[in-house]
PDB file with SEQRES, HELIX, SHEET and CRYST1 records, atoms N, CA, C and O in Angstrom:
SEQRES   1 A   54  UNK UNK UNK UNK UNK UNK UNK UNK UNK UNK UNK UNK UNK          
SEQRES   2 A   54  UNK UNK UNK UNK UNK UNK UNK UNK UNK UNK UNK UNK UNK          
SEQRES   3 A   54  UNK UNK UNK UNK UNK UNK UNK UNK UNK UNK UNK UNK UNK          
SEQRES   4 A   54  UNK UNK UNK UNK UNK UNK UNK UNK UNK UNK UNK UNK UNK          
SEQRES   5 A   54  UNK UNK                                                      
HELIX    1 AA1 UNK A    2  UNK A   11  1                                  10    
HELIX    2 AA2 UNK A   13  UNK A   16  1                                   4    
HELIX    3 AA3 UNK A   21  UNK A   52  1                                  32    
CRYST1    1.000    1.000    1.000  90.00  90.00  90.00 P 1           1          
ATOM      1  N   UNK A   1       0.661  17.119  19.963  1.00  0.00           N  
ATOM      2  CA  UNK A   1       1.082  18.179  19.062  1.00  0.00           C  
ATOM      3  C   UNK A   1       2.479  18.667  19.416  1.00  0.00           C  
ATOM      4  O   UNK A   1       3.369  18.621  18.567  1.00  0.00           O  
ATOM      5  N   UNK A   2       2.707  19.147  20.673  1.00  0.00           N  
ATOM      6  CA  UNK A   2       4.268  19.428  21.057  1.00  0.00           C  
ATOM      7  C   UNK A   2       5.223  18.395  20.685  1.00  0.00           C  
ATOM      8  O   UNK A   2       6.404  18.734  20.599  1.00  0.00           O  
ATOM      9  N   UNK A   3       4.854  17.030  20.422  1.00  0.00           N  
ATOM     10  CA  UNK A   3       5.944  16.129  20.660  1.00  0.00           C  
ATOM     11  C   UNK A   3       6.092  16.064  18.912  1.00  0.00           C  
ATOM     12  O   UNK A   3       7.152  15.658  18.436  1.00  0.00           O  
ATOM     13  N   UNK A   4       5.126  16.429  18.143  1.00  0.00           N  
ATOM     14  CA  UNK A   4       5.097  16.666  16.759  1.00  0.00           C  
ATOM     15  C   UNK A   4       6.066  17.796  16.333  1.00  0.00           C  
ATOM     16  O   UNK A   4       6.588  17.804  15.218  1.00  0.00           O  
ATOM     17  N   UNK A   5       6.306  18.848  17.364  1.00  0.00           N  
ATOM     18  CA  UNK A   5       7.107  19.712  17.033  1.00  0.00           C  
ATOM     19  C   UNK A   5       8.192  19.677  17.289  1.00  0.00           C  
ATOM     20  O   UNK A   5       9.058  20.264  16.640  1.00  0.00           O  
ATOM     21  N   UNK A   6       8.454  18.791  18.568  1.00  0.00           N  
ATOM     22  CA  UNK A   6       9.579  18.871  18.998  1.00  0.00           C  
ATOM     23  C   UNK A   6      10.378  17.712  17.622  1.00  0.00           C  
ATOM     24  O   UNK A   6      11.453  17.954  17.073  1.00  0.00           O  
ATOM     25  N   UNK A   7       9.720  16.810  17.412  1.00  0.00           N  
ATOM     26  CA  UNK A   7      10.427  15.736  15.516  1.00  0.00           C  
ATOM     27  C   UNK A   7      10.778  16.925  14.343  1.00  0.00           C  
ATOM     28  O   UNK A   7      11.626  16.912  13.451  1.00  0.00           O  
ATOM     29  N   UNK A   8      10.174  17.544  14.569  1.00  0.00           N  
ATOM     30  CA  UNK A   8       9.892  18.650  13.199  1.00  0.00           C  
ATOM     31  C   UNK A   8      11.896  19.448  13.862  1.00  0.00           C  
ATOM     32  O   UNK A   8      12.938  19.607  13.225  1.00  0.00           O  
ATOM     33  N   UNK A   9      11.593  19.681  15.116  1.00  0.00           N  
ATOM     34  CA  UNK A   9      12.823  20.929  15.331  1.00  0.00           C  
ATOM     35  C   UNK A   9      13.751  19.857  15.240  1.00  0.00           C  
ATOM     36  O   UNK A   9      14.808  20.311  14.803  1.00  0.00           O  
ATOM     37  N   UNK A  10      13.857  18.161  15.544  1.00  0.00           N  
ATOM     38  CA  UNK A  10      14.883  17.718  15.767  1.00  0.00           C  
ATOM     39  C   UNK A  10      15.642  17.044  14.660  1.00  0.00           C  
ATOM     40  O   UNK A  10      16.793  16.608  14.641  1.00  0.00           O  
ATOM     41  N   UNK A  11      14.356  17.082  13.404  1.00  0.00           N  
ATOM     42  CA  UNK A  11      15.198  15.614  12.093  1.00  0.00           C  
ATOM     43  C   UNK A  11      14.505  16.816  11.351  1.00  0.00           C  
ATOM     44  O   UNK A  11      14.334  16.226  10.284  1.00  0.00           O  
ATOM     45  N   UNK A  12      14.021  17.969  11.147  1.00  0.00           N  
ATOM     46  CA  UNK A  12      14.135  18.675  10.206  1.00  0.00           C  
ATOM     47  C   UNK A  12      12.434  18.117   9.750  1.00  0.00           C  
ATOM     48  O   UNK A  12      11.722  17.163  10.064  1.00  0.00           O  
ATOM     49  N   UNK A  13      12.287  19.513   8.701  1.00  0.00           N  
ATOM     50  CA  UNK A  13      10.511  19.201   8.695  1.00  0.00           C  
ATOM     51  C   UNK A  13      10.475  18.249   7.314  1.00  0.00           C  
ATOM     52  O   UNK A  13       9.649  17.356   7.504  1.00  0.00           O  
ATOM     53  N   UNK A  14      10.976  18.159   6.236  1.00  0.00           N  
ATOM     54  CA  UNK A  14      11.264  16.964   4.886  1.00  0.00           C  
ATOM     55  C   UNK A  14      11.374  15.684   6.038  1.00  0.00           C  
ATOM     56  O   UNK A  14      10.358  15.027   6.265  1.00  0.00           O  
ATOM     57  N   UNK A  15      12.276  15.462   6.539  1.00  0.00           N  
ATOM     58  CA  UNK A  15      11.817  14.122   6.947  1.00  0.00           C  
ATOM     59  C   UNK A  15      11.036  13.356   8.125  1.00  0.00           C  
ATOM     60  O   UNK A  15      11.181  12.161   8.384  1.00  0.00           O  
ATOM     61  N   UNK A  16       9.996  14.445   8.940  1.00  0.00           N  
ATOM     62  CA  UNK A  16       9.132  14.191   9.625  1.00  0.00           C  
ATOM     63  C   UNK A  16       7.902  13.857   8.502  1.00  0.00           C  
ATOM     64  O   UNK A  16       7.092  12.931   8.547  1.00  0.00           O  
ATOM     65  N   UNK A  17       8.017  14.759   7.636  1.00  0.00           N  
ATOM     66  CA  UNK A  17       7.028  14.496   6.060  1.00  0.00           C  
ATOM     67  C   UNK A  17       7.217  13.351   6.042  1.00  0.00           C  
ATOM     68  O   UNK A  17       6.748  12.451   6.739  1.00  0.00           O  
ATOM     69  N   UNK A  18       8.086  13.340   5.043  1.00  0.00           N  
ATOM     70  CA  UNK A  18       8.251  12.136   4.534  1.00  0.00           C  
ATOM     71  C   UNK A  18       7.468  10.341   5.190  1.00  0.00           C  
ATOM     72  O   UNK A  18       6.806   9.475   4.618  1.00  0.00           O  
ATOM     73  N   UNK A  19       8.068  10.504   6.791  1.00  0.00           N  
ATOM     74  CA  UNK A  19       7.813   9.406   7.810  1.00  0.00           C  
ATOM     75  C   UNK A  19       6.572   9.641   8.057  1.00  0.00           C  
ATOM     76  O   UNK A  19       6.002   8.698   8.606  1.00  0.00           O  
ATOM     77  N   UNK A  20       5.804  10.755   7.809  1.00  0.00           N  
ATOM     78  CA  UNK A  20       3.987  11.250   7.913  1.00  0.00           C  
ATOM     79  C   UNK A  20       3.669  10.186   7.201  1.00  0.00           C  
ATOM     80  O   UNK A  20       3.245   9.092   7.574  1.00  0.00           O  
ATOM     81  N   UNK A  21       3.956  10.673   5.929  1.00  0.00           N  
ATOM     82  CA  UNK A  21       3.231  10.218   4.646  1.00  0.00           C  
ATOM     83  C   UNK A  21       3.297   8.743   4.205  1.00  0.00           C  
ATOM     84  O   UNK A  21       2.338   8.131   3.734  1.00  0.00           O  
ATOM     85  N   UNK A  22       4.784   8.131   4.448  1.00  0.00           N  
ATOM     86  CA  UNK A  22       4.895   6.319   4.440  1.00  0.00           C  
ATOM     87  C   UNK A  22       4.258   5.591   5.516  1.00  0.00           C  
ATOM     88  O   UNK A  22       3.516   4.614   5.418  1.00  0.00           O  
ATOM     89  N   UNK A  23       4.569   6.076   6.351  1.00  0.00           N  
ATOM     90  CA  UNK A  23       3.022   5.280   7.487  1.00  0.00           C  
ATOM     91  C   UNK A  23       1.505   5.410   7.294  1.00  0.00           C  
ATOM     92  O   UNK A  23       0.768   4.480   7.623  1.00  0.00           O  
ATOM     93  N   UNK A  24       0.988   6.629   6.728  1.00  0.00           N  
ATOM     94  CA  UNK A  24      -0.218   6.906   6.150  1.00  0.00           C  
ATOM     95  C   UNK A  24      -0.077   5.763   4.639  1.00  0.00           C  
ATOM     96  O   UNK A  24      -1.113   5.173   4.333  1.00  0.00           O  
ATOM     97  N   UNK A  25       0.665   5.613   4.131  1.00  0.00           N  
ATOM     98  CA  UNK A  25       0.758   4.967   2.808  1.00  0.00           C  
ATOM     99  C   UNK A  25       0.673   3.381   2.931  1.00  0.00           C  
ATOM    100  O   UNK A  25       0.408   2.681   1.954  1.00  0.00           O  
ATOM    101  N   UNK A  26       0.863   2.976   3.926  1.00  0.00           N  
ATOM    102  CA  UNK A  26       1.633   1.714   3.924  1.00  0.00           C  
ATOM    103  C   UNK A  26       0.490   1.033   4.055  1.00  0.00           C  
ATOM    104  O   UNK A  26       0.532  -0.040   3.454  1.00  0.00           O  
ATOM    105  N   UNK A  27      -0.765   1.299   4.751  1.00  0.00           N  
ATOM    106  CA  UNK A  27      -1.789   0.486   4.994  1.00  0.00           C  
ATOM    107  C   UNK A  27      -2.282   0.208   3.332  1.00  0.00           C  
ATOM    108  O   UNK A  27      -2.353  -0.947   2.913  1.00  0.00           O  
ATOM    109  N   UNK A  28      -2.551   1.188   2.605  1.00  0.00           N  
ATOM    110  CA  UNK A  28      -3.159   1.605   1.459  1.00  0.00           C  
ATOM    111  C   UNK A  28      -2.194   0.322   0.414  1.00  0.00           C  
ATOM    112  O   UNK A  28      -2.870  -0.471  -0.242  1.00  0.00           O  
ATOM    113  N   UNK A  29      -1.113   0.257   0.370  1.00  0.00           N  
ATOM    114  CA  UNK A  29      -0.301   0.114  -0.515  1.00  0.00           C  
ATOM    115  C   UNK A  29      -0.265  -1.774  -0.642  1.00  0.00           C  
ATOM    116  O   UNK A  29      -0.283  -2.523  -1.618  1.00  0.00           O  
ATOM    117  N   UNK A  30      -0.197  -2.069   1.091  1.00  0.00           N  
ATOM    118  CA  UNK A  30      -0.896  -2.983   1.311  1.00  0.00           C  
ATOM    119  C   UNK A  30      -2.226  -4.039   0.964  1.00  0.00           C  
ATOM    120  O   UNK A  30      -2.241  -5.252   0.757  1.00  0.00           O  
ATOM    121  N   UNK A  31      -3.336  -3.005   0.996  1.00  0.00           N  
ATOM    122  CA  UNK A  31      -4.319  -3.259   0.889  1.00  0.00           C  
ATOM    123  C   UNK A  31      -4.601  -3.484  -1.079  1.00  0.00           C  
ATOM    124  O   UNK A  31      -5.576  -3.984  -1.639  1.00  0.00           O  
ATOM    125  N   UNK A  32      -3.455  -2.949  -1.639  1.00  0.00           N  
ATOM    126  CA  UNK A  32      -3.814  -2.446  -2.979  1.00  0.00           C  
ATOM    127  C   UNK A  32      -2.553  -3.912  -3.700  1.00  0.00           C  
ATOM    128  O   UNK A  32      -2.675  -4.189  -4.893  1.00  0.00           O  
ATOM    129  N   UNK A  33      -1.807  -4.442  -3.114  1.00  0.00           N  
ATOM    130  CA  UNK A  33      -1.118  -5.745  -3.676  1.00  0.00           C  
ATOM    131  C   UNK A  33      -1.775  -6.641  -3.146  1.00  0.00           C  
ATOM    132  O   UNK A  33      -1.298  -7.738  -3.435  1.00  0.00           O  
ATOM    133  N   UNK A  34      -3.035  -6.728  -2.219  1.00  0.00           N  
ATOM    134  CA  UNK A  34      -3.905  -8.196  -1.980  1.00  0.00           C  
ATOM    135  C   UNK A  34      -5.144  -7.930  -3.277  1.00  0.00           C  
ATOM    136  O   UNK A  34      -5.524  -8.808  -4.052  1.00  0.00           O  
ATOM    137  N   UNK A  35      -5.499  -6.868  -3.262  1.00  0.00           N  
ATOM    138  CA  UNK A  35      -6.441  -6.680  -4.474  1.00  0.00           C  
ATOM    139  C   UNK A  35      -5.679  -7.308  -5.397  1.00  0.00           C  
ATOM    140  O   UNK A  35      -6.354  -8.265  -5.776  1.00  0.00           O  
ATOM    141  N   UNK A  36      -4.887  -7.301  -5.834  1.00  0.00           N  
ATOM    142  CA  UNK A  36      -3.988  -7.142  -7.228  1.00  0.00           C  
ATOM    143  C   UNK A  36      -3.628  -8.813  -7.523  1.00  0.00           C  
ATOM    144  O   UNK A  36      -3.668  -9.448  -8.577  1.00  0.00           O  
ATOM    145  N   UNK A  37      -3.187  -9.322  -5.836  1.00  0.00           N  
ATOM    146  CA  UNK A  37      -3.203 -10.652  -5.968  1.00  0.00           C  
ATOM    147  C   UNK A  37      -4.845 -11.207  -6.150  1.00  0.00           C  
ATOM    148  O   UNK A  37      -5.024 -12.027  -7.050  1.00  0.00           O  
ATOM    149  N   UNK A  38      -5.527 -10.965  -5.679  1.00  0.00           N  
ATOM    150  CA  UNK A  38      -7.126 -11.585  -5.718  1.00  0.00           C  
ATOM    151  C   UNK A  38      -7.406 -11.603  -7.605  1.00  0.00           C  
ATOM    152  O   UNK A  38      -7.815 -12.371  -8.475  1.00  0.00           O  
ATOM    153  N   UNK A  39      -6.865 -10.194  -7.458  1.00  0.00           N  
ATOM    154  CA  UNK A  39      -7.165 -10.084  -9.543  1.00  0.00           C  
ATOM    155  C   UNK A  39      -6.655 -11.085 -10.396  1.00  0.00           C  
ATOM    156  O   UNK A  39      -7.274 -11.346 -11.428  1.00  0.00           O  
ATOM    157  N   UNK A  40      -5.400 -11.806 -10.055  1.00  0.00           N  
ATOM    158  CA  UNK A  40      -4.350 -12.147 -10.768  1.00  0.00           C  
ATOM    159  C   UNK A  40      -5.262 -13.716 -10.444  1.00  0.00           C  
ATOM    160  O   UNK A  40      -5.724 -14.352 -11.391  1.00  0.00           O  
ATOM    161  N   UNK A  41      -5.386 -14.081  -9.331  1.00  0.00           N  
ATOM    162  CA  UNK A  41      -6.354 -15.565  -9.037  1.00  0.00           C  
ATOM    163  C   UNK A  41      -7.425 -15.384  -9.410  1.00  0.00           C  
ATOM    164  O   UNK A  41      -7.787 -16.548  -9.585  1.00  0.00           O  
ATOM    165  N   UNK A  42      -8.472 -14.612  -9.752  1.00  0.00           N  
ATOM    166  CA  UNK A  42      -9.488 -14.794 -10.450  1.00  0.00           C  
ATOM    167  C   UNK A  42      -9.030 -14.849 -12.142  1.00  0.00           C  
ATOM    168  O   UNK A  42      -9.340 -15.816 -12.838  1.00  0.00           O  
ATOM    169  N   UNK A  43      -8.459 -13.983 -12.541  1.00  0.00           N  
ATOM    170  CA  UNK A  43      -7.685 -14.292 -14.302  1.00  0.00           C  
ATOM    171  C   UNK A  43      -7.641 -15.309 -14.307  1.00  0.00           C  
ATOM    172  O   UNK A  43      -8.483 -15.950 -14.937  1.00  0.00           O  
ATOM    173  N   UNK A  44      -6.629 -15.926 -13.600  1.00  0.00           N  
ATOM    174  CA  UNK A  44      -6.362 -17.892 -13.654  1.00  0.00           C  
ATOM    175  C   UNK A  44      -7.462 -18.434 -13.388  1.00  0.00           C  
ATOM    176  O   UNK A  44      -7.691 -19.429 -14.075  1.00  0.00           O  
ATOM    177  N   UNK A  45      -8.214 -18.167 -12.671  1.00  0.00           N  
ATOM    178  CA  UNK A  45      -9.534 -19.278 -12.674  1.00  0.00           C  
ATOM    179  C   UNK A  45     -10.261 -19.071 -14.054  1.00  0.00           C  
ATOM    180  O   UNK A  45     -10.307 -20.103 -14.724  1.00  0.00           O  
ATOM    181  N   UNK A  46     -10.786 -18.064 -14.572  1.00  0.00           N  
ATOM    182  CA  UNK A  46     -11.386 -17.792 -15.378  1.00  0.00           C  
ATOM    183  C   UNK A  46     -10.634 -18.188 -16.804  1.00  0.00           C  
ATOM    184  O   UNK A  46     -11.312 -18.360 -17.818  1.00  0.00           O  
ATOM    185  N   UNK A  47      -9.673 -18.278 -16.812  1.00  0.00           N  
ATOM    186  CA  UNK A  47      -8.832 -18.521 -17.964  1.00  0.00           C  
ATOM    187  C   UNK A  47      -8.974 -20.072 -17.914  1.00  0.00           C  
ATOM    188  O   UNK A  47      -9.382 -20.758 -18.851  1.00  0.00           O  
ATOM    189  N   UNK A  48      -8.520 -20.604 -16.499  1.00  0.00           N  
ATOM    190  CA  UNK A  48      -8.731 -22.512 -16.501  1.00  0.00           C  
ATOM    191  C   UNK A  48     -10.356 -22.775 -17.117  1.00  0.00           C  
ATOM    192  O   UNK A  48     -10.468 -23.647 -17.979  1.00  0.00           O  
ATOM    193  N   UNK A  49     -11.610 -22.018 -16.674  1.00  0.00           N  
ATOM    194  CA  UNK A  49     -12.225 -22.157 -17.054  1.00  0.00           C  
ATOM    195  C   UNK A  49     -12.805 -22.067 -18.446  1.00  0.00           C  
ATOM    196  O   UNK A  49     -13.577 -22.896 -18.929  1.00  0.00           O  
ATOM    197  N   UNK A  50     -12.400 -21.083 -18.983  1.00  0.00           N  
ATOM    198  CA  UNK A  50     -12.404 -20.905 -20.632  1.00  0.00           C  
ATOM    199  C   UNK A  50     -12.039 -22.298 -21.363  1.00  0.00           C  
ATOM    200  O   UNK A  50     -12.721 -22.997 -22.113  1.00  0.00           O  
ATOM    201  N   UNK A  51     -10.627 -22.466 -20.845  1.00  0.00           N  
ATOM    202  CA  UNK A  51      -9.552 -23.507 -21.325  1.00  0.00           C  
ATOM    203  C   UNK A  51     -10.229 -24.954 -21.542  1.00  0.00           C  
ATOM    204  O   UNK A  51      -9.874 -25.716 -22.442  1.00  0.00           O  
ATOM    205  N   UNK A  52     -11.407 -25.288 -20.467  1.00  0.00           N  
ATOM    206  CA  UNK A  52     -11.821 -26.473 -20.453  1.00  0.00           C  
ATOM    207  C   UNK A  52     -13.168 -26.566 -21.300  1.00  0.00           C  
ATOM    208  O   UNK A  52     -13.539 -27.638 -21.779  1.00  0.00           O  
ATOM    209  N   UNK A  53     -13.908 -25.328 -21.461  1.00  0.00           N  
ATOM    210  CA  UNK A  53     -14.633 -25.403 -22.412  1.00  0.00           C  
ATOM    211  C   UNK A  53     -14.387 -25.293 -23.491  1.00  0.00           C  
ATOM    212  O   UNK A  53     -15.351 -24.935 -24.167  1.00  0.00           O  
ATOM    213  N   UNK A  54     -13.186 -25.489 -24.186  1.00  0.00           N  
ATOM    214  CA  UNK A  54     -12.979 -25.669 -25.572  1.00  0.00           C  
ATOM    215  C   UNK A  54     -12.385 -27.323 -26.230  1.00  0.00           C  
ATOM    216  O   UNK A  54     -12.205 -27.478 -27.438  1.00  0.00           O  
TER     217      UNK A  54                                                      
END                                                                             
């Protein structure tokens, strides 16, 4: 906690925020473009699959 304060007195409290909140974010943001890729490879499978039953 002191060494939290002592960032806060030294770079100002906006950009101890800021550096809070993008390290809290980054796992998330991460985790949310492998979903997005998994989505985008199942579309294409499902679409190849459509494609061949016609």
């Amino acid at each position: 906690m002191q060494e939290l304060l002592l960032q806060i007195s030294n770079f100002g409290f906006p950009i101890v925020v800021s550096a809070y909140l993008l390290i809290r974010i980054e796992k998330k943001l991460s985790d949310l473009s492998n979903n997005i890729n998994d989505l985008a490879r199942a579309i294409e499978v499902l679409s190849l699959k459509r494609d061949s039953l016609k």
